[in-house]
N, C-alpha and C positions, 0 to 999 in steps of 0.2 A: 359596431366594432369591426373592424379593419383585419387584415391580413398578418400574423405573426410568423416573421420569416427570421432563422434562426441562419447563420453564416461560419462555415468554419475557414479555420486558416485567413481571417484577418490581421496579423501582423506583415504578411506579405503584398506585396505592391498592388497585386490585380486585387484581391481580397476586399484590401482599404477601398480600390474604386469603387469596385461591387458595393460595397455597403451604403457608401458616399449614394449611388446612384439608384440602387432600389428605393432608401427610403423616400425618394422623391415622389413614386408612384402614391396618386391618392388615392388607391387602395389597399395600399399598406399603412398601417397603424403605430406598429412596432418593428421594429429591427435589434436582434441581439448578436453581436459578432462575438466567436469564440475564438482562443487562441491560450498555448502553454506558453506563448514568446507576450509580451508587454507590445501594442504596435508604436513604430516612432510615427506616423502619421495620423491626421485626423480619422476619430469615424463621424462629424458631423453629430445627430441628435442618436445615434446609435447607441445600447448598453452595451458595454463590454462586459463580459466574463473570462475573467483568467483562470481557465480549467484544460485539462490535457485529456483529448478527445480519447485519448486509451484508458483512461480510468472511469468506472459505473458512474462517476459522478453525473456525465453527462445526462442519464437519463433521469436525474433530479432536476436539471435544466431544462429540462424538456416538457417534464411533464407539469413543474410549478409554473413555465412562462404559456402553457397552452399553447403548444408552439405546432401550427398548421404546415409550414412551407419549411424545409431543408437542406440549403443550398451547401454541400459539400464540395471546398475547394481547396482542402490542406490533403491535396495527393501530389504532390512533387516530386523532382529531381535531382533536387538543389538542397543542401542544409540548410539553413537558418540559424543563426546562434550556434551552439557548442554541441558538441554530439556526434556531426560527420555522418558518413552514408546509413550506418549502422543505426541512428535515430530517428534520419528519413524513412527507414524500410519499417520500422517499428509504428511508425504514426500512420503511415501510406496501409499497409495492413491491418495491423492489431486495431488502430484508432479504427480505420473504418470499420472492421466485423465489433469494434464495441460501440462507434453510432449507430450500426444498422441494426444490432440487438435493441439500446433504447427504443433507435424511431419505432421495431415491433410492438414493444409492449404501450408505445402511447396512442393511445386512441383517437387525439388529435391530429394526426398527423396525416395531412390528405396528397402533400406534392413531396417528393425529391429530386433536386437536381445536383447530380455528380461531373464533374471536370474528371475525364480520361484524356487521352492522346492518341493521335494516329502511332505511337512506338509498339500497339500490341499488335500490329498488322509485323512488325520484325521489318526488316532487309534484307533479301538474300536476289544471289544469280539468278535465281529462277522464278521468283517472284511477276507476278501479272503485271502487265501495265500500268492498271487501275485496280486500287481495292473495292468494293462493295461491302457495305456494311454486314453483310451475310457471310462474308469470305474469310477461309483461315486463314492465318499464314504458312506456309512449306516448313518452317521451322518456328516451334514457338520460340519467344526468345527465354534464352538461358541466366540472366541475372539483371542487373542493375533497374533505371525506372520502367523499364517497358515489362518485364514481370512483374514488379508490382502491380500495375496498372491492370495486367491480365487475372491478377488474382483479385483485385479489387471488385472489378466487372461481374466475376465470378460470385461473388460474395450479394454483390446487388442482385444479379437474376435470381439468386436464391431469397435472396429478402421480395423480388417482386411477384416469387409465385406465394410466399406466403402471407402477404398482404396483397391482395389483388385488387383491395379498391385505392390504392396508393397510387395513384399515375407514376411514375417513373420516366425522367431522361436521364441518358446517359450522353453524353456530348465527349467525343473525339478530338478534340482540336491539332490541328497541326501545327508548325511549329510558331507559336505566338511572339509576334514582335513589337514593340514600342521603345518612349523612351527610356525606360527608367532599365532597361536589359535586364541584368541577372539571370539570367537560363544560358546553357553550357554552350548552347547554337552564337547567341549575340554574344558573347565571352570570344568564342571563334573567330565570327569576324570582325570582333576589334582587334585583334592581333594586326601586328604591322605589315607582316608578312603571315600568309595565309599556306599552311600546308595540305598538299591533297594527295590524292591514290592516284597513284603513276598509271597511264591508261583509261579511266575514268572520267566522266565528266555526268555525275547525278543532276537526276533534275529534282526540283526541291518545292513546295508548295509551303504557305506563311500565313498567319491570319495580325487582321492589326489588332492592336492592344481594345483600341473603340469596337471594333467588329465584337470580338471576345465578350465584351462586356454588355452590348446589347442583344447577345443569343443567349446568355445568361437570366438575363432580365426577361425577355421574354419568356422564359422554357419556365422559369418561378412564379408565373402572373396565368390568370387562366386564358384557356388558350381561345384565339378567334376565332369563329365561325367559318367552319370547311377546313382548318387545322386539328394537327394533332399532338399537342406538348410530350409525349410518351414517345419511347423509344429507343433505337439507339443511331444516334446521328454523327458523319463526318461532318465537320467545320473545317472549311479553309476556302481562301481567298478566290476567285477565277484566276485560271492558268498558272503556268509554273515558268521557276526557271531550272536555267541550268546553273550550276558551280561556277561556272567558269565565267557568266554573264554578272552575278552577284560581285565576283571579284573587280570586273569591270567597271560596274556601275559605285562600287566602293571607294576605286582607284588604288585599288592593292592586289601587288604581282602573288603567283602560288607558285608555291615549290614542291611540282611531281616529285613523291618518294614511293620506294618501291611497297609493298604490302608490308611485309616483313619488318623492316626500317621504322613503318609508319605506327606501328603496335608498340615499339619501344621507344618514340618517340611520343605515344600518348599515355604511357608510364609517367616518361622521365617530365612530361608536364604536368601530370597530376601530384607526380612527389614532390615538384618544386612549388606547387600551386599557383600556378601561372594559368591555369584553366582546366576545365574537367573534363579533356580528352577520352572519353569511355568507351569502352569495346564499339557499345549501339549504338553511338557517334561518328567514330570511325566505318560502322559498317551502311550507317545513312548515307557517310561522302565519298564512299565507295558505290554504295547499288542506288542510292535516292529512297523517295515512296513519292509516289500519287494516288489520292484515292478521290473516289466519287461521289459529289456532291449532292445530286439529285434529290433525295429525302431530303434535306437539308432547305433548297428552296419549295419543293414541292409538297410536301407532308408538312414539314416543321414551318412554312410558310417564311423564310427569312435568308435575306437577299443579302451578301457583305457590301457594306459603302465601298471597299479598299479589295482591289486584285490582288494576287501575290506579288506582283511587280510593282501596285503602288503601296502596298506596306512596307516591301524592303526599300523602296524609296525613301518614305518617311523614316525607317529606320536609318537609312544611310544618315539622311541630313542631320538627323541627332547626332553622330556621330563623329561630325569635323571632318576637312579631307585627308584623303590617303597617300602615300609615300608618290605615289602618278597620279596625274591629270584625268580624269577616267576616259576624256574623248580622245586623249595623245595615246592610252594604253590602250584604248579600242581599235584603233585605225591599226597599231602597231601589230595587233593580236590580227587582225586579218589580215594585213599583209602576207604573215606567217601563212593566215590560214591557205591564203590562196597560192601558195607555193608546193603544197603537200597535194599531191594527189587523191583524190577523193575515195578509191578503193581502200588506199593504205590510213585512209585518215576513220575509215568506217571500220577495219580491222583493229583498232588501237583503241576506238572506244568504251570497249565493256559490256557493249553490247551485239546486236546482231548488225549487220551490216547494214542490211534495208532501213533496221529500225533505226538505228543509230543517226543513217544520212537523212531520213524521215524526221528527225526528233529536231536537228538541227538546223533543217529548213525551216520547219515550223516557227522555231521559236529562236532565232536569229533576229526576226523581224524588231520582235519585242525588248532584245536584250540591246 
């Protein structure tokens, strides 16, 4: 007998690949996708079960399929079907403390792997360079998916001290790109015109949809020799960029507005549903995050195919081009640049001066 690996939040896009793709491993036997939505895409030789991970049922599922391996990936940002934020927060919470109560009481149950997010590290002024996986944030964040996330986490380190023989990963990812979009980030920039925070220019870190999906698989399979699948790990691409490099390589102009402006302009887009401009959205394309890889390839033993600059590549090319040329708005953009003196152009940034002109040497080369 083979590996029984149970899967939540299959009706969504990454979900369906994940399924698609574990069951491939000839270690695994079975694969049972869960989901309250029906999915519209294939799961390949996978059972579906159409049950709502908030309800006890779950740990009937659990413990009739003798289910060893638990990949929880219905913690999102985004609705799905009918419902709205208010049904996200409900399945992201309530659904996780009522998986993590089943996986307690079933005896089989030897791995979990949970999908978090680099949003519980927040964004603020003050914020480090680099997060560490050990590192708070200055401010926890105050609503939307990055407290969830933080309550989630919360919930698993309680379920991992009291299941101790349960290996446990929790995976961070930042922000995931492919084609199939749907997350508030890719919603962004496909806008035709790109708006940003007047003064700013975040830098931004991306993992590809493929990366996602083979840290996944790995962290669910046992782990190789001189690795360790447990933990909690950042996930994202090598290097970053900046805001204003993405726009570039997009070929879409941004419209600096001021802080204030920018807040009621990420209203007046969510009431018209044009995109889900969100406070923690807004405050990402204002300060950025970068966080630190290190465990990631060292510990977790796993390398991404795709830099942060070649997934938002591939994400561009899905894309179509944009309203400019990207090499005619590039040359154009520094022309600019080199007209502005360099003390006033590192006072304008957001950041501190050194770093600022530090940040944009660095990473000019790549944009």
């Amino acid at each position: 007998m083979g590996r029984v690996v149970l899967v939540t939040g299959v009706a969504r896009h990454l979900g369906g690949r994940f399924v698609r793709r574990i069951q491939r491993e000839p270690t695994v036997s079975r694969v049972i996708g869960v989901d309250a939505i029906l999915p519209e895409h294939p799961l390949g030789r996978a059972e579906f079960v159409h049950v709502d991970i908030r309800h006890p049922v779950i740990g009937k599922v659990l413990a009739e399929n003798a289910v060893d391996t638990v990949v929880h990936m219905d913690v999102s940002g985004t609705p799905l079907g009918s419902g709205g934020r208010a049904a996200v927060k409900e399945t992201n919470v309530i659904g996780t403390m009522q998986l993590l109560g089943a996986c307690q009481k079933a005896p089989t149950v030897r791995r979990l792997v949970v999908k978090s997010t680099t949003s519980v590290y927040g964004s603020a002024a003050r914020d480090p360079a680099v997060f560490g996986e050990t590192m708070l944030p200055k401010a926890l964040p105050s609503g939307g998916f990055a407290k969830d996330a933080c309550e989630v986490e919360g919930y698993v380190r309680g379920f991992a001290r009291r299941r101790p023989d349960v290996a446990v990963a929790v995976l961070r990812f930042a922000n995931i790109l492919g084609t199939a979009g749907g997350t508030p980030l890719a919603d962004y920039f496909s806008l035709p015109v790109l708006p940003s925070v007047l003064g700013y220019d975040p830098r931004l870190q991306f993992v590809h949809e493929d990366d996602a999906i083979d840290v996944l698989r790995l962290c669910s399979l046992e782990p190789r020799r001189g690795t360790l699948n447990s933990g909690t790990f950042n996930i994202a691409g090598a290097g970053v960029l900046l805001l204003s490099q993405c726009a570039r390589r997009l070929g879409r102009p941004t419209v600096p507005i001021l802080p204030p402006a920018i807040t009621w302009l990420g209203q007046l887009m969510r009431a018209t549903q044009v995109t889900d401009f969100s406070k923690e959205q807004i405050r990402l394309l204002t300060h950025g995050r970068v966080v630190d890889t290190t465990q990631m390839r060292e510990t977790l033993g796993f390398a991404p195919c795709y830099s942060t600059a070649e997934a938002f590549d591939d994400f561009v090319r899905g894309r179509g081009p944009g309203l400019l040329p990207p090499q005619r708005l590039a040359e154009a953009v520094d022309r600019v640049a080199g007209l502005i003196p360099q003390d006033r152009a590192a006072d304008h940034s957001g950041a501190s001066p050194s770093g600022s002109a530090r940040t944009r040497e660095e990473h000019t080369r790549h944009g």
